[in-house]
Gaussian input, Z-matrix of N, CA and C with variables (Angstrom, degrees):
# hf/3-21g

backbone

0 1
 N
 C     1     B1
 C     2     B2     1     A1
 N     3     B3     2     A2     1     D1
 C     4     B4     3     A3     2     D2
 C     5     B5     4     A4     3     D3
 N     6     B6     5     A5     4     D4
 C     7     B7     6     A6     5     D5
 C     8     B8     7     A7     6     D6
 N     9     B9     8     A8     7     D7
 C    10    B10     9     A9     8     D8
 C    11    B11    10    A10     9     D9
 N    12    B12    11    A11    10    D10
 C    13    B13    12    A12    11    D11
 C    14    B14    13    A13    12    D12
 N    15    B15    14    A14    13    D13
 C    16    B16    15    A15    14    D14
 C    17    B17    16    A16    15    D15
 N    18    B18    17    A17    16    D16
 C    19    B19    18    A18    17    D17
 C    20    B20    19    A19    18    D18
 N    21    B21    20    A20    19    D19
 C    22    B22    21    A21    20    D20
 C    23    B23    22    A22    21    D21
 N    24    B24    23    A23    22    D22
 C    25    B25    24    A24    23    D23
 C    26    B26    25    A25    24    D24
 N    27    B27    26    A26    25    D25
 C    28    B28    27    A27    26    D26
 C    29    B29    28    A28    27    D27
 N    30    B30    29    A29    28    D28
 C    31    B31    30    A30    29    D29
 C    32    B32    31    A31    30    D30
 N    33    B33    32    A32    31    D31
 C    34    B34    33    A33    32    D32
 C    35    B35    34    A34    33    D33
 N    36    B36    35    A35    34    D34
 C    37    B37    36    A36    35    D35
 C    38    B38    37    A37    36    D36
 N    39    B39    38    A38    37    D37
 C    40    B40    39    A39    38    D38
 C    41    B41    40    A40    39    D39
 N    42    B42    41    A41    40    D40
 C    43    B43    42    A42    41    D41
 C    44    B44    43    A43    42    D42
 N    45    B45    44    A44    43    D43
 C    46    B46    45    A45    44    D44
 C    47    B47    46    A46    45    D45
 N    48    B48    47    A47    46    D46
 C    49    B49    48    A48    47    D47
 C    50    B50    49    A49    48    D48
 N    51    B51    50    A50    49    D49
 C    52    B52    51    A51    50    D50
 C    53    B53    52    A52    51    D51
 N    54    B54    53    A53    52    D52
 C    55    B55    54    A54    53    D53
 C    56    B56    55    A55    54    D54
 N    57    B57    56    A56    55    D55
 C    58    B58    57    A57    56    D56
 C    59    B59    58    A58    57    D57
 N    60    B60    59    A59    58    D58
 C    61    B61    60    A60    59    D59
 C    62    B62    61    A61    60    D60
 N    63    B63    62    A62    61    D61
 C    64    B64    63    A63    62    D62
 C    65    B65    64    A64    63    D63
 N    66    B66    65    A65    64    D64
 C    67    B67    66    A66    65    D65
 C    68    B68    67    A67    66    D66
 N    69    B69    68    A68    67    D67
 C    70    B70    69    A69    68    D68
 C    71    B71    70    A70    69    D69
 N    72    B72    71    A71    70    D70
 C    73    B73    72    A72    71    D71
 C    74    B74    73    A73    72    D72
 N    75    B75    74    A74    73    D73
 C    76    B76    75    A75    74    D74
 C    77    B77    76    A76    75    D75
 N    78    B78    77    A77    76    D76
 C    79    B79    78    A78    77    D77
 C    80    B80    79    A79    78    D78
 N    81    B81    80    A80    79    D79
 C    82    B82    81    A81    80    D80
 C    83    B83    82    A82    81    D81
 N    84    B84    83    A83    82    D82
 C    85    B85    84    A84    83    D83
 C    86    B86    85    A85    84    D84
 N    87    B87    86    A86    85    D85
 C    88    B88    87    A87    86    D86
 C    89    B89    88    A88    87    D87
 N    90    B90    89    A89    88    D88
 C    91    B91    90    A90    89    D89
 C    92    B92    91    A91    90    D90
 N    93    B93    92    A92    91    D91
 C    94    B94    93    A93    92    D92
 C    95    B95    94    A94    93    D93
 N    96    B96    95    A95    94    D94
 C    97    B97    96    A96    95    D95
 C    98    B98    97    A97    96    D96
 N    99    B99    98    A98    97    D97
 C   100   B100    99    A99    98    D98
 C   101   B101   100   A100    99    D99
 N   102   B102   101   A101   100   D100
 C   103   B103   102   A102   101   D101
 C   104   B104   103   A103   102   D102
 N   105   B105   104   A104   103   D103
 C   106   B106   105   A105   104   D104
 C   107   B107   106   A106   105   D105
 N   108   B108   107   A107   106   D106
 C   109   B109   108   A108   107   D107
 C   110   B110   109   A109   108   D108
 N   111   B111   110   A110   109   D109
 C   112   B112   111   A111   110   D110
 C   113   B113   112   A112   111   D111
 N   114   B114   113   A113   112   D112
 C   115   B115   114   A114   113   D113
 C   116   B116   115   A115   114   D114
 N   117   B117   116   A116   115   D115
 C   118   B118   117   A117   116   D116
 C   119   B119   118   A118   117   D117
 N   120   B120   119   A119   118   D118
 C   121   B121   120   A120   119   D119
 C   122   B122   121   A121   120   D120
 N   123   B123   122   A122   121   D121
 C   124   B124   123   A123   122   D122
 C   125   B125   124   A124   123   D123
 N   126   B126   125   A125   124   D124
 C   127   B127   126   A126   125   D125
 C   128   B128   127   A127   126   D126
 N   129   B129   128   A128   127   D127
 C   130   B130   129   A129   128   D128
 C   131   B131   130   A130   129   D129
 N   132   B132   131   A131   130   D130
 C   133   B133   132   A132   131   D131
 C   134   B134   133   A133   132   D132
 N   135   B135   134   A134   133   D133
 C   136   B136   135   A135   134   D134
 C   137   B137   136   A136   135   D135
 N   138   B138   137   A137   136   D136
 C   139   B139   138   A138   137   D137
 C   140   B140   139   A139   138   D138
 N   141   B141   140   A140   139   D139
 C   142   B142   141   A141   140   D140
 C   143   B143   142   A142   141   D141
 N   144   B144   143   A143   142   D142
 C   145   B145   144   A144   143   D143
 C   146   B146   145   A145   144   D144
 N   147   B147   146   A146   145   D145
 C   148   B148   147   A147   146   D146
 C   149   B149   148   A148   147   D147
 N   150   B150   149   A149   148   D148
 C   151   B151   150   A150   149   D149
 C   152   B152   151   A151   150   D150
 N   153   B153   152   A152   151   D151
 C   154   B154   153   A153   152   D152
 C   155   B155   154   A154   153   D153
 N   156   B156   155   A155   154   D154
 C   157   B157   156   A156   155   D155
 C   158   B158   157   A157   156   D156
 N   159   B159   158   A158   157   D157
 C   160   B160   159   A159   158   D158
 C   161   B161   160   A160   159   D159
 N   162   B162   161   A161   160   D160
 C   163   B163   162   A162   161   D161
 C   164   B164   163   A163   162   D162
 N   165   B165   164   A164   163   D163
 C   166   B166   165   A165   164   D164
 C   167   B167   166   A166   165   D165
 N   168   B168   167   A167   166   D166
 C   169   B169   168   A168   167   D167
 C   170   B170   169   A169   168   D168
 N   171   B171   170   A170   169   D169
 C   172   B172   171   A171   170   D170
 C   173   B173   172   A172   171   D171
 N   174   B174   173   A173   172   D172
 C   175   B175   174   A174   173   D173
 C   176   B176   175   A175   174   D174
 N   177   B177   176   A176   175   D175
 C   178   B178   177   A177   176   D176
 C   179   B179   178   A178   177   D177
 N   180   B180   179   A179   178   D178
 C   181   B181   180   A180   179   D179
 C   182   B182   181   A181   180   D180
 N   183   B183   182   A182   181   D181
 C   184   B184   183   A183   182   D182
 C   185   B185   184   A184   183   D183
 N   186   B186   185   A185   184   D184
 C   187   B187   186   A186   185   D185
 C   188   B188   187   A187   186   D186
 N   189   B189   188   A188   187   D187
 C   190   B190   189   A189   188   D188
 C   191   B191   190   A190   189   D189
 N   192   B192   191   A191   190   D190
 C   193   B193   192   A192   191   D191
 C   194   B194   193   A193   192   D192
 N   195   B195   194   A194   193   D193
 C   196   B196   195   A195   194   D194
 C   197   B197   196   A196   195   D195
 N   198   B198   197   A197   196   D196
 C   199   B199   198   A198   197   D197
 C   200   B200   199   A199   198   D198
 N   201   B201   200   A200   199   D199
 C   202   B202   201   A201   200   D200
 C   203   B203   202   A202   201   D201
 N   204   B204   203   A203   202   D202
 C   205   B205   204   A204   203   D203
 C   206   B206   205   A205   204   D204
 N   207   B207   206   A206   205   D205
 C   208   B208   207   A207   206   D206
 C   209   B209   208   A208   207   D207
 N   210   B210   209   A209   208   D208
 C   211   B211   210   A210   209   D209
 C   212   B212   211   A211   210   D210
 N   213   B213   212   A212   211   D211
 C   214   B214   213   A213   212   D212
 C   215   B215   214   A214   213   D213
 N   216   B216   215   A215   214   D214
 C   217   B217   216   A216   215   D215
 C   218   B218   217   A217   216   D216
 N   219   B219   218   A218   217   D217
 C   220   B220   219   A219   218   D218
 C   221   B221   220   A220   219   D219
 N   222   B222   221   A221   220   D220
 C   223   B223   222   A222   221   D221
 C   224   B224   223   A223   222   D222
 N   225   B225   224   A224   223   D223
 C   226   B226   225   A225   224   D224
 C   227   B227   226   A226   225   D225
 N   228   B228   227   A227   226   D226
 C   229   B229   228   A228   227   D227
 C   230   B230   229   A229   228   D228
 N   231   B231   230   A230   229   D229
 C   232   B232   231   A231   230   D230
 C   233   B233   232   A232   231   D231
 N   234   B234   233   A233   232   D232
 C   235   B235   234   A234   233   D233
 C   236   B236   235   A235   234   D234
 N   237   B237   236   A236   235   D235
 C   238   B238   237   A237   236   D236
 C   239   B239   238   A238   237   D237
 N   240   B240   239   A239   238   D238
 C   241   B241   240   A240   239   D239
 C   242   B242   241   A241   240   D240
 N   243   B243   242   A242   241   D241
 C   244   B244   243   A243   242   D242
 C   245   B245   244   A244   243   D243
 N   246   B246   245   A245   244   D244
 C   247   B247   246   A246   245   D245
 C   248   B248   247   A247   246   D246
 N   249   B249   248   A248   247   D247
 C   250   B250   249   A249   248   D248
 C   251   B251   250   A250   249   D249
 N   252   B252   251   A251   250   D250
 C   253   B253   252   A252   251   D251
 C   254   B254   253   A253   252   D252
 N   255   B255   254   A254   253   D253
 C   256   B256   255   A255   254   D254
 C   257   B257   256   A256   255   D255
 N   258   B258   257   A257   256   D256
 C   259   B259   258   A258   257   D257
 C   260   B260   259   A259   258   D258
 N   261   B261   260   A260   259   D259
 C   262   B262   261   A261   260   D260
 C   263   B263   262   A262   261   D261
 N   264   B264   263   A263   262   D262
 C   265   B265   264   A264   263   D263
 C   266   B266   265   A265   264   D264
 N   267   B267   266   A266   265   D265
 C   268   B268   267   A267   266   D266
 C   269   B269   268   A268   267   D267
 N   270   B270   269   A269   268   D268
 C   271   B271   270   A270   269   D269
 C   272   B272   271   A271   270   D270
 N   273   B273   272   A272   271   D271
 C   274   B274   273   A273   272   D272
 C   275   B275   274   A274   273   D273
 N   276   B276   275   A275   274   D274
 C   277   B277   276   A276   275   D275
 C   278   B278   277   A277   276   D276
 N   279   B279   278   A278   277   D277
 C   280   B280   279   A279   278   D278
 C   281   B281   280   A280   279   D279
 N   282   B282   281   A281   280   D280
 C   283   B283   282   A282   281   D281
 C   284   B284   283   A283   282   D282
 N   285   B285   284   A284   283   D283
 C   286   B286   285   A285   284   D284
 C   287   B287   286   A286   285   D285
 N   288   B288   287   A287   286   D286
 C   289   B289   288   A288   287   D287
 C   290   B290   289   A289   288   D288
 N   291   B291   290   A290   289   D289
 C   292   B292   291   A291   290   D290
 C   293   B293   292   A292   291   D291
 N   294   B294   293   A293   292   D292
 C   295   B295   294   A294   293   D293
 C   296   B296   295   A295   294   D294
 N   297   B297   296   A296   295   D295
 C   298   B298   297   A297   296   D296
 C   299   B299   298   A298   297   D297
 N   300   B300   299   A299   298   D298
 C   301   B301   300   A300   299   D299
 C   302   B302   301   A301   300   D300
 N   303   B303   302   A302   301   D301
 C   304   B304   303   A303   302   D302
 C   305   B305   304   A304   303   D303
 N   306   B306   305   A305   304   D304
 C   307   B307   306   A306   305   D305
 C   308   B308   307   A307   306   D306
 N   309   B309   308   A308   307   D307
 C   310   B310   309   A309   308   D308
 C   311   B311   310   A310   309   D309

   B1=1.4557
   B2=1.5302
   B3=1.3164
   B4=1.1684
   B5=1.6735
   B6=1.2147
   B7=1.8943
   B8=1.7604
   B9=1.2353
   B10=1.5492
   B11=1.4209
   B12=1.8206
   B13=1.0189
   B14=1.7654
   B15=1.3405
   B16=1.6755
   B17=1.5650
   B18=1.7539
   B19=1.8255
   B20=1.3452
   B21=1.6895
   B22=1.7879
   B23=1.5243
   B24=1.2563
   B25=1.2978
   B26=1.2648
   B27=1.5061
   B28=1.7134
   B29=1.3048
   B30=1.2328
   B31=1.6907
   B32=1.3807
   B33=1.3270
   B34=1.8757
   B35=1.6166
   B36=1.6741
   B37=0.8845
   B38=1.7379
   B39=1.6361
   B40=1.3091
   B41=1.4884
   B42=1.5898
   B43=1.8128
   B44=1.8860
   B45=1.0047
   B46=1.2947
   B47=0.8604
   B48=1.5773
   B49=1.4400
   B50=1.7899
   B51=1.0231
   B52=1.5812
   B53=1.1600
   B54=1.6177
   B55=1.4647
   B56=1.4458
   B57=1.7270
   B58=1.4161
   B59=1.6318
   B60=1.3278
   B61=1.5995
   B62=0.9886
   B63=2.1088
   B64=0.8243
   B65=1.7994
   B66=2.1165
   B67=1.2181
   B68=1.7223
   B69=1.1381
   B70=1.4615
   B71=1.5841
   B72=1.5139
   B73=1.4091
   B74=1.4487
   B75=1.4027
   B76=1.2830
   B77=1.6165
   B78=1.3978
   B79=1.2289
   B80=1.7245
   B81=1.5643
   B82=1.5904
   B83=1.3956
   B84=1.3517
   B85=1.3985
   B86=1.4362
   B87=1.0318
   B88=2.1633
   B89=1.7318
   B90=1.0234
   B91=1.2911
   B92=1.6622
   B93=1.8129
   B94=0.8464
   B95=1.9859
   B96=0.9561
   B97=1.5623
   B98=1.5341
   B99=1.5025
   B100=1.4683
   B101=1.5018
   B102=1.6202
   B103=1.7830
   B104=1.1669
   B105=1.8293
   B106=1.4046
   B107=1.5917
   B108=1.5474
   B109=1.1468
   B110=1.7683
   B111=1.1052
   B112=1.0842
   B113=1.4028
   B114=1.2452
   B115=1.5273
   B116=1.2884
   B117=1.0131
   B118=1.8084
   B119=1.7257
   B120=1.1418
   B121=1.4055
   B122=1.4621
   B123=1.6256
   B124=1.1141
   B125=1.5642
   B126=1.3356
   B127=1.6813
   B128=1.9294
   B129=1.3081
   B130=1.8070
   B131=0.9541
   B132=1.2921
   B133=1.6650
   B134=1.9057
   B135=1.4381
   B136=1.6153
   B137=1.5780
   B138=1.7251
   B139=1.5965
   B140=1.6556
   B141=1.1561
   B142=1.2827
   B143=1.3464
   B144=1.4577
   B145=1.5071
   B146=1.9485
   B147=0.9943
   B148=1.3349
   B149=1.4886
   B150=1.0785
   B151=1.5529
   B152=1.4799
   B153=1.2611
   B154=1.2851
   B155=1.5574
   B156=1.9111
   B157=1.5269
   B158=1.3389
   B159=1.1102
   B160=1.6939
   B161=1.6074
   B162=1.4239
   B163=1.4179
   B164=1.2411
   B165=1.1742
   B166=1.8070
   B167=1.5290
   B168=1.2793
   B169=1.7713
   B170=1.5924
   B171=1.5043
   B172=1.4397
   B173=1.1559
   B174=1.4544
   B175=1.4577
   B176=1.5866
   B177=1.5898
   B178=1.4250
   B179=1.3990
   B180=1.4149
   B181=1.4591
   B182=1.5292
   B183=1.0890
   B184=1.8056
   B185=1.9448
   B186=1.2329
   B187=1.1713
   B188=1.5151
   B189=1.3642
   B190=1.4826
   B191=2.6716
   B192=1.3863
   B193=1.8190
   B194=1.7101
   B195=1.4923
   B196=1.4543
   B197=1.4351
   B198=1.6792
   B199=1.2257
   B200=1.8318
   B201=1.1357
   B202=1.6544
   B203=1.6327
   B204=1.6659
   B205=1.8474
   B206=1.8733
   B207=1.5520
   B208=1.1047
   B209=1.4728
   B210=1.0462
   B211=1.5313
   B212=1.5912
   B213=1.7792
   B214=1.3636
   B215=1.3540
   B216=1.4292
   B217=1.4495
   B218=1.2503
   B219=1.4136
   B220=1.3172
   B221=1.5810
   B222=1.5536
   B223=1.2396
   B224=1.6260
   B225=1.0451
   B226=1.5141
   B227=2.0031
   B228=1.6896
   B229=1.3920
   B230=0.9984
   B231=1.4269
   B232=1.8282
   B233=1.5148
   B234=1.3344
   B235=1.4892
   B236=1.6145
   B237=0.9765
   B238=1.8879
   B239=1.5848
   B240=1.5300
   B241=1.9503
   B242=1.8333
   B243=0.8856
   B244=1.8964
   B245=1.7384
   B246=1.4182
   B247=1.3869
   B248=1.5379
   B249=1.2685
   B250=1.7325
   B251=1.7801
   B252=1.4526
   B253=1.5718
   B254=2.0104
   B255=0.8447
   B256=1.8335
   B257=1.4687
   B258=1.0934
   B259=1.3812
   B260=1.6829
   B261=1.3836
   B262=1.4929
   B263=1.3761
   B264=1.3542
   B265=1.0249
   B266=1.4839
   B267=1.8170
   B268=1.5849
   B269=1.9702
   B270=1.3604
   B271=1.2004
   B272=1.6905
   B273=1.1408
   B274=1.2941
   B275=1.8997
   B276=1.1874
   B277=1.8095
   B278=1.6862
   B279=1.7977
   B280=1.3105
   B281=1.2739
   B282=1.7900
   B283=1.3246
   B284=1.4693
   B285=1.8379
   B286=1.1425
   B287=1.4204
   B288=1.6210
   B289=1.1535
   B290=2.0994
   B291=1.2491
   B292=1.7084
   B293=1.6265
   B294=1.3902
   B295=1.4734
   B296=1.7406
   B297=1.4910
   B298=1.3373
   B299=1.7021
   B300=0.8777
   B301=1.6047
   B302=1.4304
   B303=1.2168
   B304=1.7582
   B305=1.4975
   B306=1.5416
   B307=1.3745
   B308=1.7199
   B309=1.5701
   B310=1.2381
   B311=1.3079
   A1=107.54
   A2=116.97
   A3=104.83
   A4=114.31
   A5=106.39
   A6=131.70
   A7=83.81
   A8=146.62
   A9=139.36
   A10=98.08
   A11=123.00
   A12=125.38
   A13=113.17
   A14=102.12
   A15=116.58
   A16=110.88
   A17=85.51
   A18=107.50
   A19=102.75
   A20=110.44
   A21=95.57
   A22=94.91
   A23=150.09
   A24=151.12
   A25=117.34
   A26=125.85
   A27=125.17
   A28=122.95
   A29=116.15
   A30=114.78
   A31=132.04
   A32=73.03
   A33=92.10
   A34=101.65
   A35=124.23
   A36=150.72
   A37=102.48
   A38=105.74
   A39=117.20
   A40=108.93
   A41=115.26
   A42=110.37
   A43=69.95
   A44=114.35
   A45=130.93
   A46=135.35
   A47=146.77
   A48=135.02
   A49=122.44
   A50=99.24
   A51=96.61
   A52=115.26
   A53=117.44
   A54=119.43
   A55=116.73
   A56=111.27
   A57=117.04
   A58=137.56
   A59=89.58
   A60=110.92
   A61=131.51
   A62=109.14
   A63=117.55
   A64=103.75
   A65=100.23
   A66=100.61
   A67=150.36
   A68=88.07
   A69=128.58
   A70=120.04
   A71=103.75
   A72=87.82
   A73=96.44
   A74=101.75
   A75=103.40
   A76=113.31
   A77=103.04
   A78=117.58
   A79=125.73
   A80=98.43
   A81=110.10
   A82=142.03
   A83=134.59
   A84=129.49
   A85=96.90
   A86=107.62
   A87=105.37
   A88=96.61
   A89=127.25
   A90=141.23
   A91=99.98
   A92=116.59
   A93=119.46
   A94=115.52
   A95=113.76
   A96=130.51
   A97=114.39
   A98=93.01
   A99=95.16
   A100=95.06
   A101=112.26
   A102=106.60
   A103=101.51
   A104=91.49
   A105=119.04
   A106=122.58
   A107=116.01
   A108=133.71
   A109=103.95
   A110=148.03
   A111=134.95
   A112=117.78
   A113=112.96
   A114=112.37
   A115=116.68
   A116=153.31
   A117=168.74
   A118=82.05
   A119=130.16
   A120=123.27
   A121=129.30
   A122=124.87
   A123=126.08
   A124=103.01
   A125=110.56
   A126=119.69
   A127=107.98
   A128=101.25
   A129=101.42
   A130=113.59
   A131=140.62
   A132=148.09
   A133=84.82
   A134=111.85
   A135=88.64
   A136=113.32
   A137=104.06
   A138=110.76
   A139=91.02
   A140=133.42
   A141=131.40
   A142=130.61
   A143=126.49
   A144=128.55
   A145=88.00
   A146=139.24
   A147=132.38
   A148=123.58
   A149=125.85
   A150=133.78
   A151=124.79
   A152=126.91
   A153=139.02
   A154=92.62
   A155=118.99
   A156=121.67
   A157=88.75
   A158=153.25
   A159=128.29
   A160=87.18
   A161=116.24
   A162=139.92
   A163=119.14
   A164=102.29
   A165=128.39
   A166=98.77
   A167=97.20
   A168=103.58
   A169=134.28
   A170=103.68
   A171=128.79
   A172=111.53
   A173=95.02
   A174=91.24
   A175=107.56
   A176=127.11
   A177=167.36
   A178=86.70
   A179=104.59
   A180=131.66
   A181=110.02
   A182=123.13
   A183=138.37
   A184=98.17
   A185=107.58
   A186=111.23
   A187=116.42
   A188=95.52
   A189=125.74
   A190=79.79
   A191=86.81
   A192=98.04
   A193=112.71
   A194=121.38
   A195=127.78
   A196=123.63
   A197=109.22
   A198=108.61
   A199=99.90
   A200=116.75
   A201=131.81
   A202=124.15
   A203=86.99
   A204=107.28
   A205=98.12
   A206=111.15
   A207=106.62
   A208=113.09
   A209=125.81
   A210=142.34
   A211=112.95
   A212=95.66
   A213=103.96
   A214=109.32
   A215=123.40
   A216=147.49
   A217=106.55
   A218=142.23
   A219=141.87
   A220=110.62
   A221=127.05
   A222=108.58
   A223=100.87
   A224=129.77
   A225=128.37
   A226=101.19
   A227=104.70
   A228=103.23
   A229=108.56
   A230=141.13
   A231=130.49
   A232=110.32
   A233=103.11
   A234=99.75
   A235=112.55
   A236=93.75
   A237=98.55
   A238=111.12
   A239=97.60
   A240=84.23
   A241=84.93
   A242=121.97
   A243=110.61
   A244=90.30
   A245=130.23
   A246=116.85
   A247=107.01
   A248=105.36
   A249=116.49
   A250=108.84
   A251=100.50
   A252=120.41
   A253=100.81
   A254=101.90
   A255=122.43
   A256=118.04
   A257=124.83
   A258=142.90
   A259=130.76
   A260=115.99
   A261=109.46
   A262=137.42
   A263=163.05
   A264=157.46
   A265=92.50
   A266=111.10
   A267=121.22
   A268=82.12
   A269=141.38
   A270=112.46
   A271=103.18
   A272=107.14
   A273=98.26
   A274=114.78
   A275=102.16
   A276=92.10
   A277=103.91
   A278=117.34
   A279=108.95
   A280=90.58
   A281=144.95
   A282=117.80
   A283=102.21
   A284=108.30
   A285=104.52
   A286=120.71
   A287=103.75
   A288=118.96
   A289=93.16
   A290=90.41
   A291=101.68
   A292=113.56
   A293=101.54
   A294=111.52
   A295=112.74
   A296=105.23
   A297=111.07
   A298=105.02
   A299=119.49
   A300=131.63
   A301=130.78
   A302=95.17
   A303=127.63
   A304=113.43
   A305=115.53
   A306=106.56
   A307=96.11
   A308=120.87
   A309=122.87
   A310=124.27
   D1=130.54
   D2=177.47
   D3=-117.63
   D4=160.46
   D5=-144.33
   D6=-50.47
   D7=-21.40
   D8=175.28
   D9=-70.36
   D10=-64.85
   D11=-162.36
   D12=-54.28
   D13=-34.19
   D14=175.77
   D15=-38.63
   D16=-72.83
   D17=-175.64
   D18=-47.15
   D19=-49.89
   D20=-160.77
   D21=-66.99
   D22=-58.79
   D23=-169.63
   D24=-60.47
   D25=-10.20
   D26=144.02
   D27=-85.21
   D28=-29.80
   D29=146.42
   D30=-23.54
   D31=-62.40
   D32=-164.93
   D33=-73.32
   D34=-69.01
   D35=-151.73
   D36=-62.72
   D37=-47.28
   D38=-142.51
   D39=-118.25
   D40=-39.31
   D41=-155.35
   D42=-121.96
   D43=103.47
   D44=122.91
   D45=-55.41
   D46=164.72
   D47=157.93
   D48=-51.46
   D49=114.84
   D50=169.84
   D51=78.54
   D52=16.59
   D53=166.64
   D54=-106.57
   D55=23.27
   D56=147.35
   D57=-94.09
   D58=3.35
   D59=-175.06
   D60=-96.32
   D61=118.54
   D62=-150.07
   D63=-108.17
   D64=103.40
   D65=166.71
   D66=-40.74
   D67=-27.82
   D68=177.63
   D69=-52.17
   D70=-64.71
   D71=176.99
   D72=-122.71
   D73=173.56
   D74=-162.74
   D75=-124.20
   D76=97.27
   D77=-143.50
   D78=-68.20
   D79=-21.59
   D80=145.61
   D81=-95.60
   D82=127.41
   D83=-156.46
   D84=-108.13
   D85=139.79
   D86=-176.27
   D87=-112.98
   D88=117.26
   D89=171.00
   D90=-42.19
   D91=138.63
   D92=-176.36
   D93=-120.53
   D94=31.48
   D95=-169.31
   D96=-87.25
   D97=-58.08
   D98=172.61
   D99=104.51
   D100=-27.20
   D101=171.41
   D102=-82.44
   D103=-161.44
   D104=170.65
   D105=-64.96
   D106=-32.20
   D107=160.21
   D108=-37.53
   D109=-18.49
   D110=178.21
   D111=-94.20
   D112=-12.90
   D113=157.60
   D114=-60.04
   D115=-37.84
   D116=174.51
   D117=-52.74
   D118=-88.70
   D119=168.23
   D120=-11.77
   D121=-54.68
   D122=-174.21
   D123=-78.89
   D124=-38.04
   D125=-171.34
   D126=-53.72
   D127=-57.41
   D128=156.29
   D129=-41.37
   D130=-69.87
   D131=-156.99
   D132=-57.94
   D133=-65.28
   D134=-157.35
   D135=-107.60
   D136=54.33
   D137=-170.66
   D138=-84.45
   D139=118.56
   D140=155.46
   D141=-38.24
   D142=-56.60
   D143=-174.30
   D144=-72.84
   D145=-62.33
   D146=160.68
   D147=-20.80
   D148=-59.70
   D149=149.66
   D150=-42.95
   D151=-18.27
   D152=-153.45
   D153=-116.16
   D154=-51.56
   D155=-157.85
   D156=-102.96
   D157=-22.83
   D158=-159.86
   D159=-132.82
   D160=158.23
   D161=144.18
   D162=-52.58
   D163=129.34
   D164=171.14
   D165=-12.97
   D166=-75.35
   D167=-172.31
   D168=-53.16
   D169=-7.70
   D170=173.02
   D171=-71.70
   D172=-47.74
   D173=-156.52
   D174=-103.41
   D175=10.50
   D176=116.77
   D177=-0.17
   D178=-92.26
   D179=-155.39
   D180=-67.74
   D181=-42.68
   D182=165.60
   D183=-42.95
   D184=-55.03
   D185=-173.24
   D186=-62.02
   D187=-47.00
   D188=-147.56
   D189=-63.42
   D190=-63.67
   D191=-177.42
   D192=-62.80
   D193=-24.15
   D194=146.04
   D195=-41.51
   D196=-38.96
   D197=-163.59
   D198=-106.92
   D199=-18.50
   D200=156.13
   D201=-44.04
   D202=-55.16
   D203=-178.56
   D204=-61.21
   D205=-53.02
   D206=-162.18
   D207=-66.80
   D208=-23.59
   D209=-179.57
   D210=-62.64
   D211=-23.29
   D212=-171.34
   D213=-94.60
   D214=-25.56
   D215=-174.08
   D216=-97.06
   D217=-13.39
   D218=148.02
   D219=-84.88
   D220=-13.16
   D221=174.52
   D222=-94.78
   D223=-16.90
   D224=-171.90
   D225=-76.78
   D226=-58.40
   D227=175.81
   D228=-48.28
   D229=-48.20
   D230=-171.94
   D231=-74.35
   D232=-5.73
   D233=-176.97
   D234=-106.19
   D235=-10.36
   D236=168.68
   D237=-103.40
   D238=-39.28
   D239=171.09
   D240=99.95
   D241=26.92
   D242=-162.22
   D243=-100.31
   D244=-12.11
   D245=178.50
   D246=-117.74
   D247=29.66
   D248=-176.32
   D249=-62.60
   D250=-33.35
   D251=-168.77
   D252=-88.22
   D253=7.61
   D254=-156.43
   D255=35.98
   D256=20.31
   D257=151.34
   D258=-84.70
   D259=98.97
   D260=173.01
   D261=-84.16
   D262=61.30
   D263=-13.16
   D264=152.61
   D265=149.09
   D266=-157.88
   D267=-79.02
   D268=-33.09
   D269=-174.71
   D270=-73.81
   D271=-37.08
   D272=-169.38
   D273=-69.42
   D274=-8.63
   D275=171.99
   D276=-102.07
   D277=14.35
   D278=167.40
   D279=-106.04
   D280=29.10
   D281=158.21
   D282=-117.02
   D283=0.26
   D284=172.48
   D285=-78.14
   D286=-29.43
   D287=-173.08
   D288=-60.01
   D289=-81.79
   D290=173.11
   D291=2.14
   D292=-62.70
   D293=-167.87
   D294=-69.99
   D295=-29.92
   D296=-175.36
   D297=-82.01
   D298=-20.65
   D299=166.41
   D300=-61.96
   D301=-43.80
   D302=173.07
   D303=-79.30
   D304=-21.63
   D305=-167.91
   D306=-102.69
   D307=-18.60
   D308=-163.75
   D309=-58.35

């Protein structure tokens, strides 16, 4: 049999529609912030060379701690008040830093 005859006879035989789909993980992560910070989230989900080199579930979980970190960096900014002026500023991401240090 040769490597055509294979493919066409796993085609046929084997990959049906939708019998590559993996219920399991869930291969897009939707940013949960509500900011802009959730774009960084979607940008993983649809990085191509990322899509191409790692498994679904890699890049699941990449997202999944992208969208964790940011949760953590939107609770520290509302908790210092440092983008009250809507400007974020190198002191003001050392009280963000501060706070994320303090809470760890």
């Amino acid at each position: 049999m040769t490597i055509t005859e294979l493919l066409a006879s796993l085609q046929e035989n084997t990959l049906f529609p939708g019998s590559l789909n993996n219920t399991v993980v869930q291969a897009y992560v939707k940013g949960s912030t509500g900011t802009g910070l959730d774009r960084l989230v979607d940008l993983i989900g649809q990085d191509l060379q990322l899509n191409r080199r790692l498994p679904a579930s890699e890049i699941a979980e990449a997202s999944r701690a992208a969208d964790g970190m940011n949760a953590i960096l939107v609770e520290a900014i509302r908790a210092t008040g440092v983008a009250n002026d809507g400007w974020i500023n190198a002191a003001d991401l050392h009280d963000v830093s501060a706070y994320i240090r303090e809470d760890a």
